[in-house]
C-alpha positions as CSV (number, residue, x, y, z in Angstrom):
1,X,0.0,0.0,0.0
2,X,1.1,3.6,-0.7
3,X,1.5,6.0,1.9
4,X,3.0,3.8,4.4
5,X,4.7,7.1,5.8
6,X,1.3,8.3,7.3
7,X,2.0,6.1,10.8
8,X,1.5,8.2,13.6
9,X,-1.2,9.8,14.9
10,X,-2.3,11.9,18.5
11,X,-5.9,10.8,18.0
12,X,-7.1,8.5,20.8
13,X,-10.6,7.9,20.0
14,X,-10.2,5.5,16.9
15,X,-13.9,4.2,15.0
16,X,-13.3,0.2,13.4
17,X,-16.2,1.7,11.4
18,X,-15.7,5.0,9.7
19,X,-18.2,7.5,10.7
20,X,-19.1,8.7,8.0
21,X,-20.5,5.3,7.0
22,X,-22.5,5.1,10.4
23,X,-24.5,8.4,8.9
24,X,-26.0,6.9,6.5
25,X,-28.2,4.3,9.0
26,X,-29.2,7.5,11.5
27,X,-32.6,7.7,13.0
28,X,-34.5,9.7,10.5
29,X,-35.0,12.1,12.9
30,X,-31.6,12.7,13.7
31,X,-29.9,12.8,10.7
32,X,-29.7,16.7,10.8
33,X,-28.2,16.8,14.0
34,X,-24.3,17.1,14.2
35,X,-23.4,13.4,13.8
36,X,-26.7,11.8,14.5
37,X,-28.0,8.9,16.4
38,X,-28.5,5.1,15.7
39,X,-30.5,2.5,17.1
40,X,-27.6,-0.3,18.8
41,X,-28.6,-3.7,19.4
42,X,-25.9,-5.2,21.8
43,X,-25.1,-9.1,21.4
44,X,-23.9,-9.9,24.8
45,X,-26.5,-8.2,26.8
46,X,-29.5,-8.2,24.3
47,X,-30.1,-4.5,25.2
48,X,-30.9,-1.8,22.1
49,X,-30.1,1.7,22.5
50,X,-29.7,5.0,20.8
51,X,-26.1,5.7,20.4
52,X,-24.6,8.7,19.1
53,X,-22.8,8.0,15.7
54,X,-19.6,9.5,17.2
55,X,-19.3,7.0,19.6
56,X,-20.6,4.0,17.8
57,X,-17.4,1.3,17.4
58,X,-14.9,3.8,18.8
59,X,-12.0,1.7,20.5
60,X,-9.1,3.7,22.9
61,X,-5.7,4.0,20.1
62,X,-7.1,0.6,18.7
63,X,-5.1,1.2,15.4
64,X,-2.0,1.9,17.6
65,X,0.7,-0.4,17.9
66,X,1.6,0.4,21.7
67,X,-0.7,3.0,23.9
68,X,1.8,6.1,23.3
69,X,0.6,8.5,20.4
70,X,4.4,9.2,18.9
71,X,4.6,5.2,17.9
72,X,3.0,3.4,15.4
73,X,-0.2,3.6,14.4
74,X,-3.1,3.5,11.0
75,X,-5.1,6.0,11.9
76,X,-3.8,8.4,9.7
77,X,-3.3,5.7,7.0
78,X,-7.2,4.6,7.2
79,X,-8.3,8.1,7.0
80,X,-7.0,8.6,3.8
81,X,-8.9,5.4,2.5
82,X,-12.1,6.2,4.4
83,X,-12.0,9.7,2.5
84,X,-11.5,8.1,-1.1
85,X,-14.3,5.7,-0.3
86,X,-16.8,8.2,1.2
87,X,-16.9,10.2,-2.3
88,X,-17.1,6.9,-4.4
89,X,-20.2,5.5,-1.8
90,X,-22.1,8.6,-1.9
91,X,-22.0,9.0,-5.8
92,X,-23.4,5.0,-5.4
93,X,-25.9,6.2,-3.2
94,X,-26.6,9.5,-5.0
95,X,-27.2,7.8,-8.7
96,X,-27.6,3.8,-8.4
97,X,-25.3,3.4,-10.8
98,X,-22.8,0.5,-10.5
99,X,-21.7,0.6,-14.2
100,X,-20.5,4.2,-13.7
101,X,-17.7,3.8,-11.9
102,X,-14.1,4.8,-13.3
103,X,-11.3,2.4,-12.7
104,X,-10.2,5.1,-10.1
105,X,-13.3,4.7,-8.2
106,X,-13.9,0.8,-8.6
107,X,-9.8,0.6,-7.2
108,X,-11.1,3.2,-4.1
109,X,-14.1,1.5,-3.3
110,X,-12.3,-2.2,-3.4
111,X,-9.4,-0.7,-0.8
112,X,-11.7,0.6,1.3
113,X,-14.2,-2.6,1.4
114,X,-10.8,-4.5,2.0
115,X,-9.4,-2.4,4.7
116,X,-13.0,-2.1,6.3
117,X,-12.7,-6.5,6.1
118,X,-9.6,-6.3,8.0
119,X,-9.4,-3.5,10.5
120,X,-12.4,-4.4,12.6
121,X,-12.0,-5.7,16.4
122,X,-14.0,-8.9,15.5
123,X,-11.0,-9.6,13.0
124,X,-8.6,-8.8,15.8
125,X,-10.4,-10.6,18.0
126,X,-10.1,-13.8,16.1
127,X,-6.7,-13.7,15.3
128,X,-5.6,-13.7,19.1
129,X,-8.2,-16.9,19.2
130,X,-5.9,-18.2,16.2
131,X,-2.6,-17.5,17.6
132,X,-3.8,-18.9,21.0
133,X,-5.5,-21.8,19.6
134,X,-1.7,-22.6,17.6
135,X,0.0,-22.3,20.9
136,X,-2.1,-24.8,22.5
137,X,-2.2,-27.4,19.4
138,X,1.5,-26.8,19.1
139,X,2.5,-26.7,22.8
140,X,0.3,-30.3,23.6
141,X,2.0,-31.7,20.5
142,X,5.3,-31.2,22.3
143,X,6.8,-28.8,20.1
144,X,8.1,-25.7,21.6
145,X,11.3,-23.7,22.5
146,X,12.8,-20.7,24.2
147,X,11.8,-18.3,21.5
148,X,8.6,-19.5,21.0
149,X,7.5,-19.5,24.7
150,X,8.8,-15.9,24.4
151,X,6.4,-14.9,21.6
152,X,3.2,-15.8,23.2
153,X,4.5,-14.8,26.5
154,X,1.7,-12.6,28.6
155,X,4.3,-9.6,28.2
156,X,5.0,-10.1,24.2
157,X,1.5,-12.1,23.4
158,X,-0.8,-8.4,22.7
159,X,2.0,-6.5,21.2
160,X,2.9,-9.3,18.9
161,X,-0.8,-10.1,17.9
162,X,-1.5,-6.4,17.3
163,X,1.9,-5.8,14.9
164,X,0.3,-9.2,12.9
165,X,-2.9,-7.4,12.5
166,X,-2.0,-3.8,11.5
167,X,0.7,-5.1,9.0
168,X,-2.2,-7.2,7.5
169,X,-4.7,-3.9,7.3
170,X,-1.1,-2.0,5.8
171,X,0.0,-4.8,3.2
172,X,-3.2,-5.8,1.7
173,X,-2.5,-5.8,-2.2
174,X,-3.3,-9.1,-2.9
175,X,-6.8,-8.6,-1.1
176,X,-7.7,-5.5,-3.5
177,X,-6.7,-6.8,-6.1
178,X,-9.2,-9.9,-6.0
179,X,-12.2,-8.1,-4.7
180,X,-12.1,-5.8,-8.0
181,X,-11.9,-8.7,-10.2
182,X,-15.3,-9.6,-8.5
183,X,-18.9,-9.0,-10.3
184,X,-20.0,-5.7,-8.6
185,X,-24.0,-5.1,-8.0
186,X,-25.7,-2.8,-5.5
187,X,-29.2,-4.1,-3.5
188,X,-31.8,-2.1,-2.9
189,X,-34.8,-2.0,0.1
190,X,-37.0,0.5,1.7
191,X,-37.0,3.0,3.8
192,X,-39.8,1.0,6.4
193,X,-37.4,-2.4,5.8
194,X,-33.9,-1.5,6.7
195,X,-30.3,-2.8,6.3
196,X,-29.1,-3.6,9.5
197,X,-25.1,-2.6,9.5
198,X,-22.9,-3.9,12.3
199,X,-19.2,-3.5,13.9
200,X,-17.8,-5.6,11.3
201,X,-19.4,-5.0,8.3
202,X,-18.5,-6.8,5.5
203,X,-20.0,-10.3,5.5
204,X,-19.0,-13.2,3.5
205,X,-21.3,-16.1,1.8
206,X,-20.5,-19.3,0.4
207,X,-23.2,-21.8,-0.6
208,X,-20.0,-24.2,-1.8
209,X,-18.7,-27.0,1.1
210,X,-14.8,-27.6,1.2
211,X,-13.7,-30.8,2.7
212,X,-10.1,-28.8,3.6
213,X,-10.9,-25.5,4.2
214,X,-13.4,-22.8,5.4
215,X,-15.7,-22.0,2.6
216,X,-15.2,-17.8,3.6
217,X,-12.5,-17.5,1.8
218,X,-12.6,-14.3,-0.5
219,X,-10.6,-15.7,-3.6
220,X,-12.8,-19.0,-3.4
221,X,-15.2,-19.9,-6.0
222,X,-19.0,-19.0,-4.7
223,X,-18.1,-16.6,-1.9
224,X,-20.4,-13.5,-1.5
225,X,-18.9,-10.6,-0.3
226,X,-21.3,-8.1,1.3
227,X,-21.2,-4.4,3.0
228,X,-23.8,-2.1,3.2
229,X,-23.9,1.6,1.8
230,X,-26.7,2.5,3.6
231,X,-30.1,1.9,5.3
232,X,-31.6,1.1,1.5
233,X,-28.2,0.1,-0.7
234,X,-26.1,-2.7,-0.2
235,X,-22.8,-3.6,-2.4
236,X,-22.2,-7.1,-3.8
237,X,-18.7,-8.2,-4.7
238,X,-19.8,-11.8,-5.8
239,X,-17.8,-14.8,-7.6
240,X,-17.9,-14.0,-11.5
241,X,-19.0,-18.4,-11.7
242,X,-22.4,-17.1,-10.0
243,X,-22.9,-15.0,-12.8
244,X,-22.4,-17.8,-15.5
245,X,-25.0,-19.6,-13.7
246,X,-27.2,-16.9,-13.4
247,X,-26.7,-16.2,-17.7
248,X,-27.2,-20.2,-18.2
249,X,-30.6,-19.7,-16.4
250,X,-31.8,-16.8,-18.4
251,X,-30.7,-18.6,-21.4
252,X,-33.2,-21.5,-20.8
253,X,-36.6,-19.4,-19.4
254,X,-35.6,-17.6,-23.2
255,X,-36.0,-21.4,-24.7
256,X,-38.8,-21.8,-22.6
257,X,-41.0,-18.6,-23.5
258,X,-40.1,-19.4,-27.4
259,X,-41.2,-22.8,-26.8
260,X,-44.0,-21.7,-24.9
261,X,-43.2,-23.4,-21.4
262,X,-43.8,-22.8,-18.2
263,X,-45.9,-19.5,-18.4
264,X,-47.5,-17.9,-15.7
265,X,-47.4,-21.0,-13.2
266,X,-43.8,-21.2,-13.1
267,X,-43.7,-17.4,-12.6
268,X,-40.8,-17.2,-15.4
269,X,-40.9,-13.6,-16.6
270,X,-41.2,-12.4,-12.6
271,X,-38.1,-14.3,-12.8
272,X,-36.5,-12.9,-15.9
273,X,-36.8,-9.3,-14.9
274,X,-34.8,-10.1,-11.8
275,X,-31.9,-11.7,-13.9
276,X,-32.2,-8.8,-15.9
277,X,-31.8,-6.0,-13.3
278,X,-28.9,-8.8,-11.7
279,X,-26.9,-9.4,-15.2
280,X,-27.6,-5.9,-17.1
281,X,-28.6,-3.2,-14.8
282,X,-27.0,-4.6,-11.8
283,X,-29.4,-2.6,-9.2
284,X,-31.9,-5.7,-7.7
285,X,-34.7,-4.5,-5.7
286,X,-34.1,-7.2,-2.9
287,X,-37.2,-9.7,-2.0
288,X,-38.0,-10.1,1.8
289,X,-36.3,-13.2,2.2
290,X,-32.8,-11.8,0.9
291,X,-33.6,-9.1,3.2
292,X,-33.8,-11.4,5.8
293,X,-30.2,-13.4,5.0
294,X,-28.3,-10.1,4.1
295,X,-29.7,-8.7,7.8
296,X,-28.7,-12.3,9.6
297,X,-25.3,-12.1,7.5
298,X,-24.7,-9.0,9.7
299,X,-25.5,-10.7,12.7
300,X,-23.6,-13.2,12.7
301,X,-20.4,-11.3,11.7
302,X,-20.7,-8.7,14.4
303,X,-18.6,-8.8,17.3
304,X,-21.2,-7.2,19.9
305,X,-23.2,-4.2,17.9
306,X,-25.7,-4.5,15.5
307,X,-26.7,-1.2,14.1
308,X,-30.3,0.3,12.2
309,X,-31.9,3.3,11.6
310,X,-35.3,1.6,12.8
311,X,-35.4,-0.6,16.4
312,X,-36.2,-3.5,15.0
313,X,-34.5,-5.8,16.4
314,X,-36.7,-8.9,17.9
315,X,-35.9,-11.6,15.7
316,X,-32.4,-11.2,16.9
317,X,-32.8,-13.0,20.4
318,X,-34.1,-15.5,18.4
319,X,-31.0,-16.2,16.6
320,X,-29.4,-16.0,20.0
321,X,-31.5,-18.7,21.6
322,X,-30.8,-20.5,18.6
323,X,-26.8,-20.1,18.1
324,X,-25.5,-19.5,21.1
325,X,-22.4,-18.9,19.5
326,X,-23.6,-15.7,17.6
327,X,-23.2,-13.8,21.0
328,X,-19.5,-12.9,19.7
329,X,-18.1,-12.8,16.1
330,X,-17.2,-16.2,14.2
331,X,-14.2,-17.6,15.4
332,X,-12.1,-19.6,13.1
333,X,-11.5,-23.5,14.4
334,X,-7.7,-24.2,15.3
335,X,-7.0,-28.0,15.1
């Protein structure tokens, strides 16, 4: 990444989610108000509550590689991607337009979404669980050493996992890079049936098993990659082989209308308008049930906050009762 220079900063209140972002889900009401309110559903204690935008997901020098201002730190860096990314999003939110992107824009908006992937506590929070859940395999497996006891030693264990995680956020190339070879489409909803948006916003989707491997992965075949704009847009980054599919299927309901199959029953021209506004206008006005699964996506990515511009909420405890693990972010399984 350019602009590696930009690594210090004397700001202590850091946001994992830039606020800018937040806006766009504030109460109605609000939204005129010097940085606004949202509604906050909290995981762990199943309370909601208005929050300020301000302080939504702010975290003390999270971005900093020790607690002193004058070392490390990406605050400055991430600042200067938030602000390319705010101009691309609201011209997305502003016209609806996808295919209008520049190259310019398209490379913005893929840094930010990649950064935004990477810098949020729920992805800290899960690489500590990784590097302690390697100690532990490694350590009952007999292998260890003077160093290694070292590295993962209560002193050196925090400073080490938090120099692993900001050199991920500051060398992610490779991550950019793939997300803009995605297929790009924006969701739409409502105003009365909101995106939810959550501390860690960018969800990932995979309908494909792997017998080795998570399925999450963002350069696998089939994954989904997800972040909402705002309370009615949502970005798609999704694997260009769903797209062939999707083109094979329009393909056949053409055969069918000129072979006069199917008709009204099968509901195949409701169906070929949505593979039209999917394939050539690539703006979907979203049914319920995707609503649904894009809203649960943010749930169970969050690390505690689930965020909307309505408090609606309910179905949440649900999920809760259901999953019990949903109460923190997904944790990657260390064997």
């Amino acid at each position: 990444m350019e602009n590696k220079g930009l690594l210090h900063t004397d700001v202590i209140r850091q946001h994992t989610v830039p606020r800018f972002l937040l806006q766009h889900f504030a109460i109605n009401t609000e939204k005129s108000k010097r940085g606004g309110q949202i509604f906050a559903f909290n995981k762990q204690t199943r309370r909601v509550m208005k929050m300020s935008v301000n302080d939504a997901t702010v975290h003390k020098r999270f971005y900093n590689l020790r607690e002193q201002p004058t070392t490390v730190s990406l605050e400055s860096l991430l600042c200067l991607y938030e602000g390319r990314g705010a101009s691309v999003i609201q011209r997305l939110i502003s016209t609806k337009n996808i295919q209008g992107l520049s190259e310019e824009e398209k490379f913005n908006l893929a840094q930010f979404v990649t950064v935004q992937h990477l810098r949020s506590r729920g992805e800290y929070e899960n690489q500590k669980h990784i590097a302690q859940g390697l100690y532990n395999a490694l350590k009952s497996r007999g292998i260890t050493s003077g160093e290694f006891e070292d590295y993962f030693s209560e002193e050196r264990f925090e400073q080490n996992t938090k120099g692993n995680f900001l050199g991920q956020i500051a060398n992610c190339d490779f991550e950019v890079a793939v997300l803009i070879d995605k297929e790009w489409l924006l969701f739409e909803t409502t105003a009365d049936k909101p995106f939810y948006i959550s501390d860690n916003p960018v969800t990932l989707y995979n309908e494909n098993e792997f017998s080795d491997r998570s399925n999450t992965g963002i350069a696998l075949k089939g994954i989904q990659i997800y972040i909402p704009l705002s309370s009615t847009l949502m970005l798609a980054m999704v694997c260009p082989s769903l797209n062939d599919v999707l083109s094979e299927e329009r393909k056949f309901i053409y055969k069918c209308i000129v072979n006069n199959i199917g008709g009204k029953d099968l509901k195949i021209f409701e169906r070929l308008d949505f593979l039209k506004c999917l394939l050539d206008k690539r703006l979907v006005n979203i049914e319920e049930w995707r609503l649904t699964h894009l809203n649960n996506l943010q749930v169970w990515r969050a690390e505690q906050f689930i965020f909307s511009q309505k408090d609606d909420f309910e179905h949440i405890g649900k999920l809760l009762d259901e999953c019990p693990e949903l109460t923190c972010g997904p944790r990657s399984i260390v064997s």
